[in-house]
C-alpha positions in Angstrom: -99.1 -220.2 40.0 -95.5 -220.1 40.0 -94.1 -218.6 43.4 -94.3 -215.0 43.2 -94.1 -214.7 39.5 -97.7 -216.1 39.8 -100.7 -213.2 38.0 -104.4 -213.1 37.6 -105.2 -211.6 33.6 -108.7 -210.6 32.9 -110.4 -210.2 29.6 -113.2 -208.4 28.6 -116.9 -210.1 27.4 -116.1 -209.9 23.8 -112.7 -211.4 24.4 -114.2 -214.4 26.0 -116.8 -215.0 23.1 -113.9 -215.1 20.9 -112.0 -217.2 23.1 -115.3 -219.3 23.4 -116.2 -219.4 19.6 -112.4 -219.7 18.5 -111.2 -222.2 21.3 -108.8 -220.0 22.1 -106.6 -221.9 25.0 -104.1 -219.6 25.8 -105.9 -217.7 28.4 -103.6 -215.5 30.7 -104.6 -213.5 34.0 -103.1 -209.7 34.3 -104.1 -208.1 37.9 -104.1 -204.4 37.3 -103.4 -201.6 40.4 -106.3 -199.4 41.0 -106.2 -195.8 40.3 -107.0 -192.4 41.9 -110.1 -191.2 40.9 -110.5 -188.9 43.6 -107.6 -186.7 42.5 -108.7 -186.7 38.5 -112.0 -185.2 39.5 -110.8 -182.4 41.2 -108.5 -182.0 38.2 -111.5 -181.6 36.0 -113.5 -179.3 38.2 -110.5 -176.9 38.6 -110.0 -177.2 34.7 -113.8 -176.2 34.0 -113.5 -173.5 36.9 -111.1 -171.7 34.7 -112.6 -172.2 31.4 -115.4 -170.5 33.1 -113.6 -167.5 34.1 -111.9 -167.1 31.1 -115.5 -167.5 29.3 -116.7 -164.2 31.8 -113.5 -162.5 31.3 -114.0 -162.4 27.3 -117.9 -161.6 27.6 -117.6 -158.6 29.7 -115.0 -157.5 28.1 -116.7 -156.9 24.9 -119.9 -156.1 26.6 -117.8 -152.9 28.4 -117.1 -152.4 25.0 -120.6 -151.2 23.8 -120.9 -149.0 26.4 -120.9 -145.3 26.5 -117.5 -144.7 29.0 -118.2 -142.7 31.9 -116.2 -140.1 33.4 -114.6 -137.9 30.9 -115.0 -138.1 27.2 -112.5 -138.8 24.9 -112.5 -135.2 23.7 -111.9 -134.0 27.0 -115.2 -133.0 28.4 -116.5 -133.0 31.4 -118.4 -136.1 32.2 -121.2 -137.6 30.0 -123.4 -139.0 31.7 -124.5 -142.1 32.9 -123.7 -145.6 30.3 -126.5 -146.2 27.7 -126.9 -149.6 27.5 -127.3 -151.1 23.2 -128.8 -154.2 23.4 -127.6 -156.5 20.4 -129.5 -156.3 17.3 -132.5 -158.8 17.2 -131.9 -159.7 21.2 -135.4 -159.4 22.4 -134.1 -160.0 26.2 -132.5 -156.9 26.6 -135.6 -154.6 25.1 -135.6 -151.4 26.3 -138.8 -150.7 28.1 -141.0 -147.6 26.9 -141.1 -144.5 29.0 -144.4 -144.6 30.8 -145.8 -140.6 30.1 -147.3 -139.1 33.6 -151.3 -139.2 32.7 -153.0 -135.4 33.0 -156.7 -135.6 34.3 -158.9 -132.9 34.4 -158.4 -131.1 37.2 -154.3 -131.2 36.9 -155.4 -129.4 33.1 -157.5 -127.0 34.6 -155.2 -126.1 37.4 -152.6 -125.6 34.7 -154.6 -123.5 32.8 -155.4 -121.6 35.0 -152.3 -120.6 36.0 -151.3 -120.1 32.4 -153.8 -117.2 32.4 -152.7 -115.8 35.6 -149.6 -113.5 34.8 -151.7 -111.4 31.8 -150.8 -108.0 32.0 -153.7 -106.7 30.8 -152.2 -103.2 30.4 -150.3 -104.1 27.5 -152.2 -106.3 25.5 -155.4 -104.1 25.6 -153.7 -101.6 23.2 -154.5 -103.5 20.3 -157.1 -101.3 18.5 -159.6 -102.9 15.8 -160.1 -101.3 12.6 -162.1 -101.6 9.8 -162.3 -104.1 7.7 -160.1 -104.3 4.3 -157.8 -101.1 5.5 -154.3 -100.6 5.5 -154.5 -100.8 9.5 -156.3 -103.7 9.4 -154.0 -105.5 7.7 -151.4 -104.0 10.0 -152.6 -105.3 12.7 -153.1 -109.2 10.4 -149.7 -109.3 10.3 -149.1 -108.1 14.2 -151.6 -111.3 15.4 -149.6 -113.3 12.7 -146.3 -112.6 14.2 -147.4 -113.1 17.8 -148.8 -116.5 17.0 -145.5 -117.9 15.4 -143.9 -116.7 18.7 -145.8 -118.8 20.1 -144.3 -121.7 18.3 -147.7 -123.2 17.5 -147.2 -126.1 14.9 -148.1 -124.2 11.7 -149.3 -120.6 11.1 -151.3 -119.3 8.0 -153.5 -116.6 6.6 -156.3 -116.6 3.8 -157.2 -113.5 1.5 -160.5 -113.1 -0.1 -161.7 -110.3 -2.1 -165.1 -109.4 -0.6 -168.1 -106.6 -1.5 -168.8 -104.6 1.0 -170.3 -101.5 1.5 -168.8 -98.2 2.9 -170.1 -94.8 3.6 -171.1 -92.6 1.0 -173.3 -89.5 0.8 -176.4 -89.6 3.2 -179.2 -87.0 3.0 -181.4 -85.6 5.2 -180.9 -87.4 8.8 -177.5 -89.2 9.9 -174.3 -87.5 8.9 -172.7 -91.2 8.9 -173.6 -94.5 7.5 -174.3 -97.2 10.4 -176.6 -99.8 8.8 -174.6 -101.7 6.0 -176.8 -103.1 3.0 -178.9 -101.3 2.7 -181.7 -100.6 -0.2 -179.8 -102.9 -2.2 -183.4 -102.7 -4.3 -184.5 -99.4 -3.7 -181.9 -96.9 -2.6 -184.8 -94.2 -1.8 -188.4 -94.2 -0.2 -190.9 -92.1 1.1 -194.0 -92.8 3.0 -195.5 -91.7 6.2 -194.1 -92.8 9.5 -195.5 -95.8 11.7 -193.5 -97.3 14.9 -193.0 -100.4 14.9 -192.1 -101.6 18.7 -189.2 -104.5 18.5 -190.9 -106.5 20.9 -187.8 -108.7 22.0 -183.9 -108.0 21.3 -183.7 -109.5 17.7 -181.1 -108.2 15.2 -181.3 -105.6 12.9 -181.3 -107.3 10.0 -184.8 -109.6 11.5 -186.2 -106.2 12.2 -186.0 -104.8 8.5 -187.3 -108.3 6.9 -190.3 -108.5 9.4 -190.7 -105.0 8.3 -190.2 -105.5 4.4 -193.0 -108.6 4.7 -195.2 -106.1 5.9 -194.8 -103.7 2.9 -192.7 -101.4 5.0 -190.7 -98.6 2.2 -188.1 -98.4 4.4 -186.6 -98.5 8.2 -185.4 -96.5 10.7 -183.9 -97.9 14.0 -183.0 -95.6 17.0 -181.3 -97.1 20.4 -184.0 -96.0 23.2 -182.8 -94.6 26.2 -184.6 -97.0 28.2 -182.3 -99.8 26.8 -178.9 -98.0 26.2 -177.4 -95.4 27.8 -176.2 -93.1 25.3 -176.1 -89.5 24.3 -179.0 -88.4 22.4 -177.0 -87.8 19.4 -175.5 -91.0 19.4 -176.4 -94.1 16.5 -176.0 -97.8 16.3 -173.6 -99.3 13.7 -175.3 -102.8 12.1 -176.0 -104.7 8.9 -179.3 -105.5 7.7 -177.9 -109.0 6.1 -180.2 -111.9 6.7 -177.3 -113.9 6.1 -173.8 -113.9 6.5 -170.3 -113.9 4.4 -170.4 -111.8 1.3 -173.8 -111.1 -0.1 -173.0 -110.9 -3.2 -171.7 -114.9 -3.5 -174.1 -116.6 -1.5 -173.1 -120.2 -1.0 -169.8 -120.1 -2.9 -166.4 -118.1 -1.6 -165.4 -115.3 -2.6 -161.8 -116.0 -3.7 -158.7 -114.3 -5.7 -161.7 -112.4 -8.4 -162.9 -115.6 -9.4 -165.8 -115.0 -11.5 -169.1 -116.4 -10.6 -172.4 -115.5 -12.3 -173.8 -112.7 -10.9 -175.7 -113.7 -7.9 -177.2 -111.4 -4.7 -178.1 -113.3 -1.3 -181.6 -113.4 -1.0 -181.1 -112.1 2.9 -180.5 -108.3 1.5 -183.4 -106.1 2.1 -184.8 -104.3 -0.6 -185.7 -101.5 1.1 -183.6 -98.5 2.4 -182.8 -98.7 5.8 -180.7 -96.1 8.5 -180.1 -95.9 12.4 -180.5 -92.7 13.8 -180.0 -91.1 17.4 -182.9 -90.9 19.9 -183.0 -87.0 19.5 -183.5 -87.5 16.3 -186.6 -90.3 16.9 -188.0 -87.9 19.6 -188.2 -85.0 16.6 -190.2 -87.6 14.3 -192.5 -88.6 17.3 -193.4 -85.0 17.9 -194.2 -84.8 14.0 -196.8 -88.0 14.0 -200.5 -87.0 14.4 -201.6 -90.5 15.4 -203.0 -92.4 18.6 -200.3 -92.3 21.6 -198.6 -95.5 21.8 -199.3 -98.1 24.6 -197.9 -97.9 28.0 -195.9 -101.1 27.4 -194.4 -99.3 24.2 -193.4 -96.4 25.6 -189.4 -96.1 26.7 -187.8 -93.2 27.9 -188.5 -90.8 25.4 -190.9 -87.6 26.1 -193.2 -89.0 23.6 -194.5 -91.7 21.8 -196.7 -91.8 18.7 -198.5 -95.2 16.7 -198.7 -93.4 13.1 -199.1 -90.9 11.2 -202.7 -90.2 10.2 -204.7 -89.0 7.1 -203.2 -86.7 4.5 -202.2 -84.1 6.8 -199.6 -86.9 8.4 -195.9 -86.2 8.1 -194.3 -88.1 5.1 -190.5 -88.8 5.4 -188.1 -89.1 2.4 -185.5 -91.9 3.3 -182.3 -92.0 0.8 -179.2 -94.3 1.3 -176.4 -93.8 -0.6 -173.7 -96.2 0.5 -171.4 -97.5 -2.1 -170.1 -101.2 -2.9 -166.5 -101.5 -2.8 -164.5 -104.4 -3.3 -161.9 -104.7 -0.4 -159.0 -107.4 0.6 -159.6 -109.1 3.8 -156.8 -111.2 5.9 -157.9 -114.0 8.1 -154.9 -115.3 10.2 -154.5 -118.7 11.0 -152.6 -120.8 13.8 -153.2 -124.7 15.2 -152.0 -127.1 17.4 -152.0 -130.5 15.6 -153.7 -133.2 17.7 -152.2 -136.4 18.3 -155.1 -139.0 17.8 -157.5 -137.4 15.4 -156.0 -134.2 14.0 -158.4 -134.2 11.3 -161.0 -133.0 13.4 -160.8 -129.5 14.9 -161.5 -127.5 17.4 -162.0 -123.2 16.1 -161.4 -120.7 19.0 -162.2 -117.6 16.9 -162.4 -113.8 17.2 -163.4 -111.1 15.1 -161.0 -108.4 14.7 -162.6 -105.9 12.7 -165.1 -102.9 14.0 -166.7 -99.9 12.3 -165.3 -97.7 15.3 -162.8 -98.3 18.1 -164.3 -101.5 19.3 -163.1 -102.3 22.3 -165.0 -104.4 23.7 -166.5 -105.8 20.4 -163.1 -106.7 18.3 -160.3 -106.1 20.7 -161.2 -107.9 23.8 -161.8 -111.0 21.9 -158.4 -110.9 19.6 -156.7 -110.3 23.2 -158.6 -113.3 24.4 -157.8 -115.9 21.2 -154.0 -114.5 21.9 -154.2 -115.6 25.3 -155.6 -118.4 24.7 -153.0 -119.4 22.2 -150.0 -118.7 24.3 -151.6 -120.9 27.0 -152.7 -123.6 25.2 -149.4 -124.1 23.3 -147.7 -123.8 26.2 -149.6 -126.6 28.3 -148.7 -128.8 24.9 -145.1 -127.7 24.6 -143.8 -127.7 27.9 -146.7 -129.3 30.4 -147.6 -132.5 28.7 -150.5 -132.1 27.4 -151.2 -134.2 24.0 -154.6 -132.9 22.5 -156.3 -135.5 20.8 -157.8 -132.9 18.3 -156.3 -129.7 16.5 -156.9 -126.7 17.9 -157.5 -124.0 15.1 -156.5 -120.0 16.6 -158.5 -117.7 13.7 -158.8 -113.8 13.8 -161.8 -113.2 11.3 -162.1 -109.9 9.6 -164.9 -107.8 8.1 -167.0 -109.9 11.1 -168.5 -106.5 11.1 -170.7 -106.9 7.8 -172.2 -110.4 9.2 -168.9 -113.1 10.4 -167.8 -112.5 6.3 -164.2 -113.6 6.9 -165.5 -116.3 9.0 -168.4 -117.5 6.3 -165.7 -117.0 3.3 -163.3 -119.4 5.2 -165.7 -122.2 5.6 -166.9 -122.0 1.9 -163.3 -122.1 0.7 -162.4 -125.2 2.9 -166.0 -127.0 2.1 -165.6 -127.9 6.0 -169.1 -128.0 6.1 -168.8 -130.6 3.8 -166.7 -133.0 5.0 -167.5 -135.9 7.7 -164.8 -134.7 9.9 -165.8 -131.3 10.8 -165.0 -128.5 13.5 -166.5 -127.0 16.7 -166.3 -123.0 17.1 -165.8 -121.2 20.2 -166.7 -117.2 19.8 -165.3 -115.5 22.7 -166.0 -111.5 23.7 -166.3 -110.2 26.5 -169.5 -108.0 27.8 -170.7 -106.0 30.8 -173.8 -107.0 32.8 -175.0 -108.8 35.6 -175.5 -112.3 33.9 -173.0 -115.1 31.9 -174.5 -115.0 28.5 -174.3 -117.7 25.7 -175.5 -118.2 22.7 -174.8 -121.8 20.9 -176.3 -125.1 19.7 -177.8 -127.6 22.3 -175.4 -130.1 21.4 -173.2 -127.4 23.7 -175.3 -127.4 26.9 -173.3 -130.0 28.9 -170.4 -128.7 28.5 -171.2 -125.7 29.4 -172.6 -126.5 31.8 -169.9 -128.5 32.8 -167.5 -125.2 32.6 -169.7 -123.0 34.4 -169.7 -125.3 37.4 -165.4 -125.3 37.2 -164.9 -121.6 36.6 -166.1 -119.3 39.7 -167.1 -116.0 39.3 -164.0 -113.0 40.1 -165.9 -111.2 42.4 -167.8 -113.1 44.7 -166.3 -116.7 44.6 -169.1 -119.0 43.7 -169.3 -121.1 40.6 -170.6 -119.2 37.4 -173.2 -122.1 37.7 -174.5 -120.6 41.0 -174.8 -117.1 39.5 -176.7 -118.4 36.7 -179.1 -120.6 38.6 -179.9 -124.3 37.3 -182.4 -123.0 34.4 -179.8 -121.1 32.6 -180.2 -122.9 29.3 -183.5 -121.4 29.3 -182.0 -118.2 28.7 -179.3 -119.2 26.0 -179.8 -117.8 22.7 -180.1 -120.5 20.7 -177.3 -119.2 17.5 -178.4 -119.7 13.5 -174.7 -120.1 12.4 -175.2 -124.1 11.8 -176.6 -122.8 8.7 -173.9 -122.1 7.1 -172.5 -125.7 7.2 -170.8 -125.0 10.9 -171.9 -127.7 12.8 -171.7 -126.1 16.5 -170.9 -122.9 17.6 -170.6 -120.9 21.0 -170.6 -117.7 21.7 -169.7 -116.4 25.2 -170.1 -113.4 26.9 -168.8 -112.4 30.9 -171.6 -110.0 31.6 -171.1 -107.8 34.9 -173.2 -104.8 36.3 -177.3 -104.8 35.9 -177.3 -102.0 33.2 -174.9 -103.6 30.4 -172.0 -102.2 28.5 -174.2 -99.1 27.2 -171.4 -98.4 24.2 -171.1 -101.5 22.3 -171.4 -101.3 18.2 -171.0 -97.1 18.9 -167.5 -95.0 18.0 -168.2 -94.4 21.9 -166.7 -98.1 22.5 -162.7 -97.3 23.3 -160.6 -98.8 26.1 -161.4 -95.4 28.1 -164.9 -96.0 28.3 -165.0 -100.3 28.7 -162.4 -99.8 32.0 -164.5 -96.7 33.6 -167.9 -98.9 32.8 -167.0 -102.4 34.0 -165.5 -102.7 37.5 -163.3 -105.6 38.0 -162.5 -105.4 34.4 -159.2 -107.9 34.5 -160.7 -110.5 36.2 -163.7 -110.8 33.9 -161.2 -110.7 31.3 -159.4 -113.6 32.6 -163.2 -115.5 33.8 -164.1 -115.3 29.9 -160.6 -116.4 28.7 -160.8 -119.3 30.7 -164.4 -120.4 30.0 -163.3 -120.7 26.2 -159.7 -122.5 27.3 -161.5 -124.6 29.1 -164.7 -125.4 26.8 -161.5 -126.1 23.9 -159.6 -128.4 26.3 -163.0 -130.4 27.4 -163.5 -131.1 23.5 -159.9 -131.9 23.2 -158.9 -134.1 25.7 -161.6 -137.0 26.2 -161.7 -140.3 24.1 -165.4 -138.9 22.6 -166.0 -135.6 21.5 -168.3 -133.9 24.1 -171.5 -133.0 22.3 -174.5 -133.8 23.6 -176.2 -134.8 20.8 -179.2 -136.6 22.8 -180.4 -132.8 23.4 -182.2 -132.7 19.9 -184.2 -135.9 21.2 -185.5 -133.0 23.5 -186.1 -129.9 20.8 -188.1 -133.3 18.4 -190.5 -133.5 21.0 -191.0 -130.2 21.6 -192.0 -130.1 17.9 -193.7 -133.2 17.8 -196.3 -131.9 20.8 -196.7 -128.9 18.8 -197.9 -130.3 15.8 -199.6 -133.2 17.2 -202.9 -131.1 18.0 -203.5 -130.5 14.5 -203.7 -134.1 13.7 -207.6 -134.1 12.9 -206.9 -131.0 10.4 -203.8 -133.1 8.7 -205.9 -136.3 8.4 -208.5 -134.3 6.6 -206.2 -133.3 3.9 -205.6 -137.0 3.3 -202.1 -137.0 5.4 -200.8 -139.0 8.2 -198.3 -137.7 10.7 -197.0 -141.7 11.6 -194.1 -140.9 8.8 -192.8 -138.1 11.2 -193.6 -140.1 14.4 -191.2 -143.2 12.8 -188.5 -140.5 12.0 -188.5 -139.2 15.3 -188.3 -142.8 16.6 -185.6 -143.7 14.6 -183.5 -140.6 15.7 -183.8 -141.3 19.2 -183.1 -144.9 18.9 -179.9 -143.9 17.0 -178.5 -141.6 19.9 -179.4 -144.8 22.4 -177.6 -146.9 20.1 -174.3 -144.7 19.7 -174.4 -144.4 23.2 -174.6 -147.9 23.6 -171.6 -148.3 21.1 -169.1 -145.7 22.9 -170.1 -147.2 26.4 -168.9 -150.6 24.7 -165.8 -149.4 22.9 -162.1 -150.3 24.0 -161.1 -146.6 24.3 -157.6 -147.3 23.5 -158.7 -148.5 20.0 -158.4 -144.9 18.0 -160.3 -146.2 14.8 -163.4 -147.1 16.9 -163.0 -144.2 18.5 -162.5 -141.8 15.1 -165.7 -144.0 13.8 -168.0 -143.0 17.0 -167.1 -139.3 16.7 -167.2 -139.2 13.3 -171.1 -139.9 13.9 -171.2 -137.4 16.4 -170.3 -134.6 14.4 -172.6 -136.0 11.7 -175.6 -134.6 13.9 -175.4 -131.1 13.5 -174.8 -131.2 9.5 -177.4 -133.1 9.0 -180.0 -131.0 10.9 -179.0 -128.2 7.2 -181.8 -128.9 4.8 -180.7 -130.8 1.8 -183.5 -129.5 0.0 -182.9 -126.0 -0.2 -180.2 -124.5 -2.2 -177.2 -122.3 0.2 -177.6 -119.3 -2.5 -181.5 -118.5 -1.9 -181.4 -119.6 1.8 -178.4 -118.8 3.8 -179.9 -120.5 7.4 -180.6 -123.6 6.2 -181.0 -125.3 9.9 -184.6 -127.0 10.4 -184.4 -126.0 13.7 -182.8 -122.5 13.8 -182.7 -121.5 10.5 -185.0 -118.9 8.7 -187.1 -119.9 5.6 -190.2 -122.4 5.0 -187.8 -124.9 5.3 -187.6 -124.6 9.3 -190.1 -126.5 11.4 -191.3 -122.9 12.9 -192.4 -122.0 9.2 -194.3 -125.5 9.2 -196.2 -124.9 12.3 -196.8 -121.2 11.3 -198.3 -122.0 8.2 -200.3 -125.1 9.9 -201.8 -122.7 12.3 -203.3 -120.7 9.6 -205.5 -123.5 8.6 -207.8 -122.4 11.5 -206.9 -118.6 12.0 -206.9 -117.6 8.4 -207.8 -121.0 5.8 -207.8 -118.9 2.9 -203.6 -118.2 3.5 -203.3 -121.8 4.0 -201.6 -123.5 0.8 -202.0 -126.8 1.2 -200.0 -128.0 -1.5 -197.1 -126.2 -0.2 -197.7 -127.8 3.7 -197.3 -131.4 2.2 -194.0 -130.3 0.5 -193.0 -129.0 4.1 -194.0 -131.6 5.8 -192.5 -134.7 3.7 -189.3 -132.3 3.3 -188.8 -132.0 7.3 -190.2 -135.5 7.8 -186.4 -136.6 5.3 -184.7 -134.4 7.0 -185.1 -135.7 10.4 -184.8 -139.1 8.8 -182.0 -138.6 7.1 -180.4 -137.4 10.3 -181.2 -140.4 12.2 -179.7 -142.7 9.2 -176.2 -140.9 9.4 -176.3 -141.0 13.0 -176.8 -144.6 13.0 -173.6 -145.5 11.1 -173.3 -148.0 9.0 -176.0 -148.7 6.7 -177.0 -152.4 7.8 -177.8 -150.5 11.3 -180.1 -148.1 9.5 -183.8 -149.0 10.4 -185.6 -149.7 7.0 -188.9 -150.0 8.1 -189.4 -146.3 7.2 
């Protein structure tokens, strides 16, 4: 220290081990002033601040650059709308969540349904006439249903020809002036023989009443409508076909498409044996001719008089000719669908025949009004109300229906629907007049109708249909034989109104003049049929599983299983067991408890498992056709519903005569029956089953 020229100097560690290893003795103390540190650090953070602003500045300036400008456009328009945000590519933050769709139950589609079908004018649409089948006017009015359908804007629409045999009126001798009963005599176009009356005990169709005739060596058949049943003018016939069958007779089992030429083939449903409606005047004259015993009370209608036969040699012979002739004619079915959004490989057919032998009003037009409707509604719940089907919807106006659903029959054989795993359900809508709701269809369809008639309510007096029909109405559904033909369910429906019936149907009496003056409230029952079918289409549409009850044929197997059961003493003496048919039986009904089991356990937003479990579904009905009888020689090939010695009817029938008549009874022939039926039902419960390590092998 030196006066005031005296400092301090520090050095840092590593200087004083250099100093300390290099004997460094010049060591010299500097004392430094402190600084202000306080002032730097605001310094910095005002210096950050700013870098931060500027940072912002740049980001949302190019980030206003990816937006759509508001106000006015750049060419000058008016405003456009609010900024769409783009999130940069690959930038997962700024996703775009999905538009959540409003969900439509059932009631909010049967509301709007409903209201669809409110604003008909029936007035106008009931001026489409029907025609007959293969004319210039029927295709006329093809093309009109064609044209209305695109209108409609439904997703595709499409026609089909086919070149079909039918047969038209020629020269008739002796009774009608008109042919009314189509195929006829096919075999034998004339006949004579002395008359016997046959009473129809039960409402069966014409074509049932001429084979039960022909297995009874009948020459030939006569049918009159009695006044007790239809309310007619004496002079007045019955148009019909005597087809066991349906589609085009003459290519039974294969389409008739374009002239393709098959090997000449006839349906074994023709009758070989003339056959001819006639009026009740002219039934009354052949009664008064028959010397026999008077008929039974119960037999008796409303004619003056009523006669069994006619008797010994002196007994009036009648001379029965048909002369219609085979014409081949170009039919038109039209075509419209909906596509469905989950499984548009399966359908839904709302179909109508459009054809009649007459004016048939009520028995072609009302239903082509009603598919029309239907379609304009329909499409219009899907275009503009949200509705997303989760099947197709299939619109189809039929022709020749007339000559037994041969549009209809010609279709399926072209497609092979029948043959494929996805398959359709088919709603036939018409509209009747009598006191009841009438439907004919497939048990697989009772709980959904039943379903329906408890949503619809009847126009006149409020209440449900399902009230008006009382609880047992399946009772009284006529159970209908198209599954032979490969459909696998069908519905027919019918709006029935005053106690007496619709007295003109299948007559040239049934015109739009007569169907309003018969049926009161005629509009409304219009719009009450319509709406069943809409509704029955949308129910099969819109649920996850497709709405057939197929645990109702665990009902009609026990009903066949208690039938046969009592001859199990007369079975086990011809060296046969019925445990083969009790283990079929078992294994069908254990497969509808396990697919209901597998639906109840499915995640219903998976659409594979879903398509899967309806696929089995729609398996059921098919597989109730017999396998082992060919489509050409037996057109209803259903075990259940069908017609041949391939039904289980025909097995019990032929059983019984084992006691009533053993020397008819052809044993041989039972055991084919019964091992066929027994596969059958076996083979139904396999496919119902699914996969084929779930099929029960113990069989």
């Amino acid at each position: 220290m030196d006066g005031d020229s005296s400092h301090v100097e520090m050095k840092l560690a590593e200087e004083e081990e250099v100093g300390e290893n290099g004997m460094t003795d010049n060591v010299h103390t500097h004392v430094a002033k402190p600084r202000n540190s306080g002032r730097n650090l605001w310094c910095k953070v005002a210096a950050g601040g700013l870098l931060f602003l500027i940072g912002f500045l740049i980001g949302y300036l190019s980030y206003r650059g990816r937006m759509q400008a508001t106000g006015t456009c750049s060419d000058g328009s008016n405003a456009c709308g609010n900024p769409a945000i783009t999130p940069p590519a690959g930038d997962d933050e700024y996703m775009e969540e999905p538009e959540i769709e409003p969900v439509l139950y059932w009631n909010d589609l049967k509301m709007m349904l409903s209201d669809k079908l409110r604003n008909v004018n029936f007035n106008d649409i009931r001026k489409l006439s029907s025609y007959e089948a293969g004319s210039e006017t029927d295709e006329s009015l093809a093309n009109n249903i064609h044209g209305q359908l695109t209108d409609f804007k439904l997703d595709k629409v499409w026609n089909d020809e086919h070149y079909v045999t039918l047969q038209v009126q020629g020269r008739y001798v002796n009774m009608p002036k008109t042919v009314s009963c189509f195929y006829s005599g096919m075999d034998l176009a004339s006949s004579t023989g002395k008359l016997v009356y046959a009473n129809y005990a039960g409402k069966i169709s014409f074509a049932e009443k001429v084979a039960n005739a022909e297995g009874l060596n009948a020459v030939g058949v006569l049918i009159y409508p009695d006044p007790a049943d239809y309310k007619l003018q004496n002079n007045e016939v019955l148009f019909g076909h005597a087809h066991l069958g349906t589609g085009d007779p003459f290519t039974p089992g294969f389409p008739s498409f374009n002239h393709t030429q098959f090997p000449p083939a006839k349906s074994s449903g023709l009758p070989g044996i003339p056959v001819q409606t006639i009026s009740s005047a002219d039934a009354a004259n052949l009664f008064r001719k028959m010397n026999g015993e008077v008929a039974p009370k119960e037999w008796r209608g409303n004619l003056s008089v009523y006669k069994m036969r006619s008797q010994n040699t002196d007994g009036t012979k009648v001379t029965l000719e048909v002369n219609n002739q085979m014409v081949e004619r170009k039919i038109h079915n039209i075509f419209g669908v909906i596509q469905g959004f989950d499984e548009p490989d399966q359908y839904v057919v709302i179909g109508a025949q459009r054809d009649s032998w007459g004016p048939g009003a009520a028995k072609a037009g009302v239903g082509s009004i009603m598919l029309l409707e239907l379609a304009r509604a329909i499409s219009s719940m899907v275009k503009t109300g949200g509705y997303k089907p989760r099947r197709s919807i299939v619109f189809a106006s039929w022709s020749a229906g007339e000559f037994g659903a041969v549009g209809a029959t010609e279709w399926l054989e072209v497609t092979n629907l029948g043959l494929l795993t996805d398959a359709f359900y088919l709603i036939q809508a018409y509209l009747f007049c009598s006191n009841h709701f009438r439907i004919s269809a497939s048990p697989m369809l009772y709980k959904v109708m039943e379903q329906t008639l408890m949503g619809v309510k009847h126009p006149v007096n409020g209440r449900s249909l399902y009230d008006n029909v009382g609880s047992d109405w399946a009772k009284k559904v006529n159970t209908y034989s198209k599954p032979g033909l490969g459909v696998r369910t069908e519905c027919k429906c019918f709006v029935l109104q005053d106690e007496e019936g619709y007295p003109f149907l299948g007559t040239k009496q049934d015109n739009w003049r007569n169907l309003a003056l018969s049926v009161t409230h005629l509009e409304e029952l219009f719009r009450t049929a319509t709406e069943v079918a809409g509704q029955m289409a949308i129910k099969m549409t819109h649920d996850h599983q497709f709405y057939l009850d197929y645990e109702q044929y665990n009902q009609e197997l026990l009903k066949f299983i208690m039938k046969i059961s009592p001859y199990k003493q007369e079975i086990k003496g011809m060296n046969l067991t019925l445990q083969w048919l009790y283990s079929a039986r078992g294994d069908f009904s254990r497969a509808t408890d396990a697919l209901t089991r597998d639906f109840k356990n499915t995640d219903l937003n998976n659409r594979l498992l879903c398509h899967m479990i309806n696929d089995r579904i729609m398996k059921v009905e098919y597989h109730f056709l017999s396998p082992y009888v060919s489509p050409k020689d037996t057109p209803l090939r259903h075990i259940f519903f069908g017609s041949g010695s391939h039904t289980l009817s025909a097995l019990l029938d032929h059983l019984s005569l084992r006691k009533s008549n053993p020397s008819a009874f052809n044993p041989d022939l039972f055991k084919n029956q019964l091992a066929l039926a027994t596969w059958t039902i076996q083979g139904a419960a396999n496919a119902l089953s699914g996969d084929i390590w779930n099929i029960d092998n113990e069989f």
